[in-house]
N, C-alpha and C positions, 0 to 999 in steps of 0.2 A: 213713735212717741211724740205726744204734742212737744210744739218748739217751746215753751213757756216752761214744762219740766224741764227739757234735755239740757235747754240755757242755763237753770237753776243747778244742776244737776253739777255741771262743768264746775261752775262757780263756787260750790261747794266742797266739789273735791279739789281744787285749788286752796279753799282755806283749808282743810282738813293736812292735805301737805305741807302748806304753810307754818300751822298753827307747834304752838309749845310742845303738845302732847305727843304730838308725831315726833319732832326732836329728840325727847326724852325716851321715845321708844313706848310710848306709851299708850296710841292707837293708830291704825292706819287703815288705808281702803284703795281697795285696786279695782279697776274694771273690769269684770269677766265679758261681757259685750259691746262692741263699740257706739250701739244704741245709746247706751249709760241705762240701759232697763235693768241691769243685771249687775249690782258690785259685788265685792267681797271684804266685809270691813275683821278687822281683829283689835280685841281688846287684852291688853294686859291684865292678868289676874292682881287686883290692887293691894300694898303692901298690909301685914297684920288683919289676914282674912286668911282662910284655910284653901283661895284659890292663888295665893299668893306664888309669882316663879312661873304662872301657867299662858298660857298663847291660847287664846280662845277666839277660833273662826268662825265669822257667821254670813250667812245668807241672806242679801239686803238685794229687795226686790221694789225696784219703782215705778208706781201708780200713774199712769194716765195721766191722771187727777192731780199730781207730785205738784206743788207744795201745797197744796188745799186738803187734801188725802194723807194720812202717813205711807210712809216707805211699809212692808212687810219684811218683817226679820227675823229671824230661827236662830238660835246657834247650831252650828254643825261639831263644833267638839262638844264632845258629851261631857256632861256637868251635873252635879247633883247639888241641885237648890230649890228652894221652895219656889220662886217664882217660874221656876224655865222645867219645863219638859225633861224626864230624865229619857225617855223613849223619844220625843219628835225635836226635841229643842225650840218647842214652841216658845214664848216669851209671856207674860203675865203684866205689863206693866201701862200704866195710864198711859203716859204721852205717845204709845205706840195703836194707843184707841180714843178713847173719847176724849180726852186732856191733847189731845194734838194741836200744835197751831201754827197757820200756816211762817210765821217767822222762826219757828226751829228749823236746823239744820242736819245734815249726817253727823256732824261734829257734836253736836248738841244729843244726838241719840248714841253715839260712840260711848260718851262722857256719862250717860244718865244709864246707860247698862253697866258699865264700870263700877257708877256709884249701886248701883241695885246686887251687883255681887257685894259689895260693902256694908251696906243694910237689907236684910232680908225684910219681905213683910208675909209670915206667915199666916194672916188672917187673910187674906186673899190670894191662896195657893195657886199656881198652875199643875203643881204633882202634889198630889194629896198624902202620900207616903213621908215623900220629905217633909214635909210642911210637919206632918206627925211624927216623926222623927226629931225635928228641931225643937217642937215645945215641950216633948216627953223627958228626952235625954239629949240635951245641946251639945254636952262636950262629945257625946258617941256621933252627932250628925257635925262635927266639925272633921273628927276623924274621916268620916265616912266622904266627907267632901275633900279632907287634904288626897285621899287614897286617890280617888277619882282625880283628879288636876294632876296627880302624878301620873297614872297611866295610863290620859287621855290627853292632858295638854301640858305635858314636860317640865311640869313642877317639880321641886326635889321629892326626895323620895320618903313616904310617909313611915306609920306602923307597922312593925314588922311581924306581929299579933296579927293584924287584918291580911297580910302579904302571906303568912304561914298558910290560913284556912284558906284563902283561894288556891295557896298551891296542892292543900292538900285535895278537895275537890277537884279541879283539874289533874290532878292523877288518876283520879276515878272517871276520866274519860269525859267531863262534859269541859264546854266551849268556856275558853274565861270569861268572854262579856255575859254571856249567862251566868256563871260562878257570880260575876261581880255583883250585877243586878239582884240578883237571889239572897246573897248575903247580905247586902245592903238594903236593902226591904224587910229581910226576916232578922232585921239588929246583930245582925255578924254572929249567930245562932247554927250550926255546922247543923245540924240534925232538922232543924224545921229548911232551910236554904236545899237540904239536900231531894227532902219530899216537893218542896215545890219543883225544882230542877225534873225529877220522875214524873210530877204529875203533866209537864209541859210536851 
């Protein structure tokens, strides 16, 4: 890694440790390689949002390029939001693309995904389901995201309406994260969730 990242890089995760949010519990970031090519940041699911109580892991990958370039970041806990990937955990959001500049930090991208679970912006989706889920039926895609933070990232525990039909399916032999996926795409619909399930 050029030295002008890896210096940046150090620096950054020292304010990140530093900083209020980490104190509060509220993000942090570890290294997976001692390159600093490779962190591991986690964000709290922020209070009065349906990923509220959840621990969300992501994969933060650094550029060459790092600070002129953004970082690449994924969440790795599964999430159902309009901006993020319900299958890759890809991320949707400007300052991880063209809004990038090189005076933002990891701390600064911790904080701006936080706030992105806090406001969604469903006119420029990254999963196009969710996204059509949130503008159809909000209160059913709020559900549908407390469910998921519970049995992805250790939220309390949601509807117990949504927890019955994955168990009932799951009795019928398929995989819960299929069950969950299926239900939550076909509006927690037991009969259409079940055909998609067969036809896969």
């Amino acid at each position: 890694m050029a030295n002008i990242a890896a210096q940046r890089i150090k620096r950054e995760f020292k304010e990140v440790l530093k900083s209020e949010e980490t104190s509060k519990n509220q993000i942090r970031v570890d290294i997976v390689d001692e390159n600093f090519t490779e962190l591991r940041g986690e964000i709290a699911g922020p209070p009065d949002t349906p990923y509220e109580g959840g621990r969300y892991l992501l994969e933060i990958k650094i550029p060459e390029t790092y600070p002129f370039n953004p970082p690449k970041v994924r969440f790795i806990t599964k999430i159902w939001h309009p901006n993020i990937s319900s299958v890759t955990g890809a991320i949707c959001l400007d300052i991880l693309k063209d809004q990038w500049a090189a005076a933002m930090t990891l701390r600064t991208v911790l904080l701006s995904l936080q706030a992105l679970l806090a406001a969604a912006e469903p006119d420029d989706p990254q999963d196009a389901v969710v996204a059509n889920q949130y503008k159809q039926d909000c209160e059913m895609f709020k559900q549908t995201a407390r469910l998921w933070a519970h049995v992805y990232a250790g939220a309390p525990a949601s509807s117990a309406e949504y927890t019955l039909k994955i168990d009932k399916l799951c009795a019928m032999g398929f995989e819960k994260n299929a069950v969950i996926v299926a239900l939550s795409s076909k509006s927690w619909d037991v009969e259409t969730a079940t055909e998609l399930l067969l036809s896969n």
